[in-house]
C-alpha positions as CSV (number, residue, x, y, z in Angstrom):
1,X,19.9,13.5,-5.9
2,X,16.6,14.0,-4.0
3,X,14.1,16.7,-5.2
4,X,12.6,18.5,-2.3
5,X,8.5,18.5,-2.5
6,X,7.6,22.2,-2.6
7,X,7.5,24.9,0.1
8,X,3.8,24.7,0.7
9,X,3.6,20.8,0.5
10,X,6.5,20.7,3.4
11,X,5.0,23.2,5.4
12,X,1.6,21.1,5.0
13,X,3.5,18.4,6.5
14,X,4.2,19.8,9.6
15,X,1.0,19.7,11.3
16,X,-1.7,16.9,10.2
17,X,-3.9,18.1,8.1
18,X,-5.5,17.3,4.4
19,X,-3.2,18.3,2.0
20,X,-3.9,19.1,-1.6
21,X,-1.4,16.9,-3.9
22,X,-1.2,19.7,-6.7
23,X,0.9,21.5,-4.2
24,X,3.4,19.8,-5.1
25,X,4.7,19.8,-8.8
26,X,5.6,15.7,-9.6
27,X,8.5,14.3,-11.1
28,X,8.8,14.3,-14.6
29,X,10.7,10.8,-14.1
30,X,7.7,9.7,-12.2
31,X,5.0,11.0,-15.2
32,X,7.3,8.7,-17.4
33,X,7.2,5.6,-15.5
34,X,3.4,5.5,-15.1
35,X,2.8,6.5,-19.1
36,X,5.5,4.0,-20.1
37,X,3.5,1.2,-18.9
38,X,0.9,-1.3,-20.6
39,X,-2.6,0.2,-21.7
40,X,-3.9,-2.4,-19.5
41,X,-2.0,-1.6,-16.8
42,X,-2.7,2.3,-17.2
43,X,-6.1,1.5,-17.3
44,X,-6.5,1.7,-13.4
45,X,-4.5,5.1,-13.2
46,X,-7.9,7.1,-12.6
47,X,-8.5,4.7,-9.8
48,X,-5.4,4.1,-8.5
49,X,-3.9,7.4,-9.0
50,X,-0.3,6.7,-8.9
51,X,1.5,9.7,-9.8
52,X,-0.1,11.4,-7.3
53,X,0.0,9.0,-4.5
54,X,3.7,8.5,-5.1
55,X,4.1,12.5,-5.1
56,X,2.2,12.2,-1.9
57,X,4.5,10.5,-0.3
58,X,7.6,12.1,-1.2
59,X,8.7,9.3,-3.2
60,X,12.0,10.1,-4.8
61,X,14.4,8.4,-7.1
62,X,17.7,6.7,-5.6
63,X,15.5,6.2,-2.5
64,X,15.6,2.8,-0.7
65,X,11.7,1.6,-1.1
66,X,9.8,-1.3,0.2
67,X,6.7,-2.3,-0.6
68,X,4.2,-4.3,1.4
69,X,2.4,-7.1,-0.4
70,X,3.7,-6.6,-3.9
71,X,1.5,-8.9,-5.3
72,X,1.6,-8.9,-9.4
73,X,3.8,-5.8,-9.1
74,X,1.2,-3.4,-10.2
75,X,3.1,-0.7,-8.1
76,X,6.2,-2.6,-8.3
77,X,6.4,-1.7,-12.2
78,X,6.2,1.7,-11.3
79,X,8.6,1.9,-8.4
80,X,11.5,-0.2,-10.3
81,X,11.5,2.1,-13.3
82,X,11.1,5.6,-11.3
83,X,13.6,4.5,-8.3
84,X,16.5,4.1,-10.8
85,X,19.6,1.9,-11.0
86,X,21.1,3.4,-7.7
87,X,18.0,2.6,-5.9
88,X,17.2,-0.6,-4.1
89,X,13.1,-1.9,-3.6
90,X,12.4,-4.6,-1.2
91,X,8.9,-6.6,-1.2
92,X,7.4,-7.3,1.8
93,X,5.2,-10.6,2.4
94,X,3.2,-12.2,4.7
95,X,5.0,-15.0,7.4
96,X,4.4,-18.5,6.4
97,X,2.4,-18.9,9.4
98,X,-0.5,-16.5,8.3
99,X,-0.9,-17.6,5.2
100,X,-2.3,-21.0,6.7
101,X,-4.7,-19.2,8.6
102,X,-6.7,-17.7,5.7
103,X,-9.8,-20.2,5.5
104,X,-11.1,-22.3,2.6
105,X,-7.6,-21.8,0.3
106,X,-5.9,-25.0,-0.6
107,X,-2.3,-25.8,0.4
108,X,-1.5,-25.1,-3.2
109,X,-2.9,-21.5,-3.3
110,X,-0.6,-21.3,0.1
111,X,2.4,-22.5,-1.2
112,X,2.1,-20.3,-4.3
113,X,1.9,-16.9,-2.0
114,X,5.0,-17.8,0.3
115,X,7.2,-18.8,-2.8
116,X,6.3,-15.4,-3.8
117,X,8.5,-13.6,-1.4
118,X,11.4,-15.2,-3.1
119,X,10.8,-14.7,-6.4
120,X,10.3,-10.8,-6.1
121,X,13.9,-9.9,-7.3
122,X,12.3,-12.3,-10.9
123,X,9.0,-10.0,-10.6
124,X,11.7,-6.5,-10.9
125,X,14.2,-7.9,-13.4
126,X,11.0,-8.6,-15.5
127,X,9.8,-4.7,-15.3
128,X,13.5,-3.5,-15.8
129,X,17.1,-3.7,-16.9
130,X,18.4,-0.7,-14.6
131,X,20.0,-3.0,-12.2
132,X,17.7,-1.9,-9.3
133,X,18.8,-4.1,-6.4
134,X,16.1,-5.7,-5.6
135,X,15.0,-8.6,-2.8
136,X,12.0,-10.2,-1.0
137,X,11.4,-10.9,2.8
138,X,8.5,-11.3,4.9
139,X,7.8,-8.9,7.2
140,X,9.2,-11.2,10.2
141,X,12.5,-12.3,8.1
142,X,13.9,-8.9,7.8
143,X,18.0,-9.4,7.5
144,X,20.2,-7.4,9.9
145,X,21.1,-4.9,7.0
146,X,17.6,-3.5,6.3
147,X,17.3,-1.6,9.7
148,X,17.7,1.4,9.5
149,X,18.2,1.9,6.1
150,X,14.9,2.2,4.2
151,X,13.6,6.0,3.3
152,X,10.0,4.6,2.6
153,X,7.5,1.9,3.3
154,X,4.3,1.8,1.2
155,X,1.6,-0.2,2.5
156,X,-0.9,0.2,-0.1
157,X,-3.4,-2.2,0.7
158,X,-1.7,-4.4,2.7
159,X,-3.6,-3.7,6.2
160,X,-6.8,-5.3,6.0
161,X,-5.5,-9.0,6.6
162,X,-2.5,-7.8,9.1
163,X,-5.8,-6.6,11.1
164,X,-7.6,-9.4,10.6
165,X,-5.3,-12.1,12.5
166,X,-3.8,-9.7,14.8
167,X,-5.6,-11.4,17.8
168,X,-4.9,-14.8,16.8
169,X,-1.2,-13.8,15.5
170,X,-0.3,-10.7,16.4
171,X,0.3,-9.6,12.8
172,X,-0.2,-6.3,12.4
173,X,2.5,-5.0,15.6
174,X,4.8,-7.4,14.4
175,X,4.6,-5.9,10.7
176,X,4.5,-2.0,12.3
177,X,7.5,-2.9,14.5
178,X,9.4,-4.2,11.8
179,X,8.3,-1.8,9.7
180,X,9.5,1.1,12.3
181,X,12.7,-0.6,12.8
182,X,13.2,-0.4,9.1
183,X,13.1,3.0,8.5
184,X,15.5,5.9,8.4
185,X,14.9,8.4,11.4
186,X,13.7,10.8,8.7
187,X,11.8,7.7,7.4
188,X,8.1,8.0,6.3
189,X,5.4,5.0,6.2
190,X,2.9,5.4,2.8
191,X,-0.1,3.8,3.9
192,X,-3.2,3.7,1.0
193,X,-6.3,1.2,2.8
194,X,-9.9,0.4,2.0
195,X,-11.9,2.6,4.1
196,X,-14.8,2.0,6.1
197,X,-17.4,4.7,7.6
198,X,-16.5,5.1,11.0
199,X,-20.5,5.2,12.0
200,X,-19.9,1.5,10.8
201,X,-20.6,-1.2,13.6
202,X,-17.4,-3.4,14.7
203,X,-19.0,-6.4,13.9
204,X,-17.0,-7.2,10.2
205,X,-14.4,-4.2,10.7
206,X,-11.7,-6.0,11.7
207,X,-10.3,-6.5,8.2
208,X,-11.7,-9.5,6.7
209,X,-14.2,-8.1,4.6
210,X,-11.2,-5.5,2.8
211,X,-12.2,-2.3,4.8
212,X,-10.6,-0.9,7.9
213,X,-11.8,2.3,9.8
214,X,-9.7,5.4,9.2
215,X,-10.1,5.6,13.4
216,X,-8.3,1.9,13.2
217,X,-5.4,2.4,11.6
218,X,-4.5,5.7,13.4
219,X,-4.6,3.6,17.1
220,X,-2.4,0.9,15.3
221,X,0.1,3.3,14.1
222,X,0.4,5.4,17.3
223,X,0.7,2.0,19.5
224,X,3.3,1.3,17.2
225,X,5.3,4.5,17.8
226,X,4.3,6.4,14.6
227,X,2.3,9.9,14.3
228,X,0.3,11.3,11.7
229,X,2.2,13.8,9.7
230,X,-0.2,14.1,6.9
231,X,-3.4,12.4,4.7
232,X,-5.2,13.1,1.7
233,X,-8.6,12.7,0.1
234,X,-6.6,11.6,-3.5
235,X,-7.7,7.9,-3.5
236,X,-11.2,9.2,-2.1
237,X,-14.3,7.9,-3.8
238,X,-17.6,9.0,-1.9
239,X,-19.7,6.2,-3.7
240,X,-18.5,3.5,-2.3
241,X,-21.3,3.1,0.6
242,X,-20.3,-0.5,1.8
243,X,-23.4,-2.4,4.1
244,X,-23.0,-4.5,6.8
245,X,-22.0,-7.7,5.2
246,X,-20.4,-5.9,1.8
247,X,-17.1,-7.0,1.2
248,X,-14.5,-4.9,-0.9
249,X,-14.1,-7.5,-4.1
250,X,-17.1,-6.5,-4.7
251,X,-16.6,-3.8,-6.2
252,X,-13.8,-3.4,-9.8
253,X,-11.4,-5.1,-10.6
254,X,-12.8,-8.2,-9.0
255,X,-16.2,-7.8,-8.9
256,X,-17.3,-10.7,-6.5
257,X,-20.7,-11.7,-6.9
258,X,-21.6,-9.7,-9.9
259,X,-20.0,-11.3,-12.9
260,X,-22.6,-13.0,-14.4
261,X,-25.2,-11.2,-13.5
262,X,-25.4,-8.0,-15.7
263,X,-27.4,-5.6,-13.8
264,X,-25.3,-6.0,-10.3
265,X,-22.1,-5.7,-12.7
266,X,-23.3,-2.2,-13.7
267,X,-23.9,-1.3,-10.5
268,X,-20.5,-2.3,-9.3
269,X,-18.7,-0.4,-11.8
270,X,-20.6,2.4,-11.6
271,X,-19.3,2.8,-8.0
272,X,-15.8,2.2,-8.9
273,X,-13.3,1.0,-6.8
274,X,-13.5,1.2,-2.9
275,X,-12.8,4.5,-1.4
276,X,-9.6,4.7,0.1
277,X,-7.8,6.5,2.8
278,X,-4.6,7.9,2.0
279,X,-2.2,8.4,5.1
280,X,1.8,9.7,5.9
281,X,3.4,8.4,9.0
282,X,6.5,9.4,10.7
283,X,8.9,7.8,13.7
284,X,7.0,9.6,16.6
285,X,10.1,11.4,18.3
């Protein structure tokens, strides 16, 4: 059974505005997924801010879930063990096709990121023995059965590169229309992104430097027939100043360009992470 998120919180949601996530009370279930996990894996909580983020989004247990770029299953871990046993989590991936257009990777590095899509049921049976059902598509292989029948997509960090080849691909609306498609009329689209200022210039905000304007992502989500129910300051971090040619790894936990030089590293970490803009969609009626 679904909780609801509190009085205020719903109210919050009906006109966009910034909401304050202490408004609504989390899920004990969700508290005890995040604080079961690996001290290495907790280590990026205050970062990351997970329970929050999830609360955010009105994330609930027996919920159908997918989840854009998995990756190592950071989230993934989370999700498995809050959703439950009843609950079913799908991964989303990249097509084949963009994969080859990401430049200076080897065939090997590409080959390694599409077999991921198929081994995403593997990543969940390794975080749980619930019996979540579990499965991995890209966003353009979506089977028949998944319209129509997912309460939430999280795209938490998954824009920047569906930005990025857009022009040459036409990523991005094809991911949003799938995505749309996907969801529940009652559905709601999670998206967490690397933000950049919107005094930025254009010139290296299209994605492939991490960061996407706040501006950006709105006009991608309207065009795809979404509005703005909601956003949040949660995974805000008002140090992260990026210049022109900055690019997000930069920064923790990959600190590009700094890790053998001491001084840079220090001044990487004590920024933090990138700051991050923290968005609720819904099917615009």
């Amino acid at each position: 059974m679904r909780r609801l998120i509190p009085t205020l919180a719903i109210a919050g949601l009906a006109m966009v505005g910034t909401l304050n996530p202490a408004l609504a009370d989390p899920n004990p279930a969700l508290v005890q997924a995040v604080e079961a996990r690996s001290e290495k894996d907790r280590a990026r909580d205050t970062a990351r801010h997970p329970v929050e983020t999830l609360t955010f989004f009105q994330v609930e247990p027996g919920m159908t879930v997918a989840e854009g770029l998995p990756g190592g299953g950071w989230y993934s871990n989370i999700l498995a063990n809050y959703l439950g046993g009843d609950a079913t989590l799908y991964g989303l991936n990249y097509s084949k096709r963009l994969w080859s257009l990401f430049p200076d990777r080897t065939d090997d590095w590409r080959k390694a990121r599409a077999a991921a899509t198929g081994k995403f049921p593997g990543l969940v049976a390794g975080f749980t023995d619930n019996d979540i059902k579990a499965a991995g598509y890209t966003f353009n292989t979506l089977p028949p059965n998944a319209f129509g029948s997912v309460d939430r997509v999280l795209m938490i960090r998954a824009l920047h590169n569906l930005n990025r080849f857009e022009a040459s691909a036409g990523s991005l609306s094809q991911a949003l229309a799938n995505i749309r498609g996907m969801l529940k009329n009652d559905g709601l689209v999670g998206v967490v992104q690397h933000r950049l200022p919107e005094s930025a210039a254009e010139e290296g905000a299209d994605g492939s430097r991490g960061y996407l304007k706040q501006s950006t992502v709105l006009a991608a989500f309207e065009a795809a027939g979404f509005k703005l129910v909601a956003e949040s300051e949660i995974n805000a971090n008002p140090k992260d100043k990026p210049a022109a040619n900055d690019i997000v790894w930069r920064l923790p936990p990959s600190l590009s360009g700094s890790k053998d030089d001491a001084q840079k590293r220090a001044a990487m970490q004590a920024i933090g992470e990138s700051d991050r803009m923290t968005l609720l969609f819904s099917k615009a009626k």
